[in-house]
C-alpha positions as CSV (number, residue, x, y, z in Angstrom):
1,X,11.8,7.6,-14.8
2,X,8.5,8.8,-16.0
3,X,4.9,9.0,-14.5
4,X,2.6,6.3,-14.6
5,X,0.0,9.1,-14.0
6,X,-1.0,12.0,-16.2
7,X,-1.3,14.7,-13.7
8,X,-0.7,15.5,-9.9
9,X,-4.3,15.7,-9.6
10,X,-4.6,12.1,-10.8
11,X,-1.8,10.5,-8.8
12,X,-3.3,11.7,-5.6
13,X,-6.6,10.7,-6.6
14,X,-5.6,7.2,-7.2
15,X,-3.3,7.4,-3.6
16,X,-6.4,8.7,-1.6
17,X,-8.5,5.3,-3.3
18,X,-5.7,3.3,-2.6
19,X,-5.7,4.0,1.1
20,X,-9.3,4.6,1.7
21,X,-9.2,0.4,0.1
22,X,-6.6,-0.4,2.7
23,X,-8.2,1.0,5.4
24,X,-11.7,-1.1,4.8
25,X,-9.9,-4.3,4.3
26,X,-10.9,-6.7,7.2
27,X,-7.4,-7.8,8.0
28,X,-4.7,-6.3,10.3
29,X,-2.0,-5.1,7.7
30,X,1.3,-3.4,7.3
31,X,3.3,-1.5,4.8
32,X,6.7,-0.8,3.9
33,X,8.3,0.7,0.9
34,X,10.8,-1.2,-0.7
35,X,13.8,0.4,-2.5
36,X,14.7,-1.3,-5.7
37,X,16.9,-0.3,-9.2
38,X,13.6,0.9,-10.3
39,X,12.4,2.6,-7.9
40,X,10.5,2.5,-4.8
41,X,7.6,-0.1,-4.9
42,X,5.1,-0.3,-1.8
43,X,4.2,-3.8,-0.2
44,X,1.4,-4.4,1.9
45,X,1.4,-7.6,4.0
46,X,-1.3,-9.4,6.6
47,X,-0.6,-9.4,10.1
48,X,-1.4,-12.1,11.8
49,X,-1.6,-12.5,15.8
50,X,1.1,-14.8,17.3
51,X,-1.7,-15.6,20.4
52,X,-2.5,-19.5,20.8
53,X,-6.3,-19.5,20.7
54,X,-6.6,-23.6,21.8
């Protein structure tokens, strides 16, 4: 399958972003990879706390 990105350089560039994004977001999340025919896709998902608050 080919690159979505033009260079190595690029494709970590766009990674770091991706996680620096991730790591500011305000809510508690997760991610997995997920293996399909494709290829593997990332998912990230909210975590939210189980804890009754009442």
């Amino acid at each position: 399958m080919a690159s979505i990105y033009k260079s190595q350089t690029g494709q970590q560039a766009v990674e770091q972003l991706y996680r620096d994004v991730l790591q500011r977001w305000p809510v508690a999340n997760r991610h997995v990879v997920i293996p399909t025919r494709q290829g593997d896709t990332n998912s990230v998902y909210a975590v939210f706390s189980s804890v009754d608050t009442r």
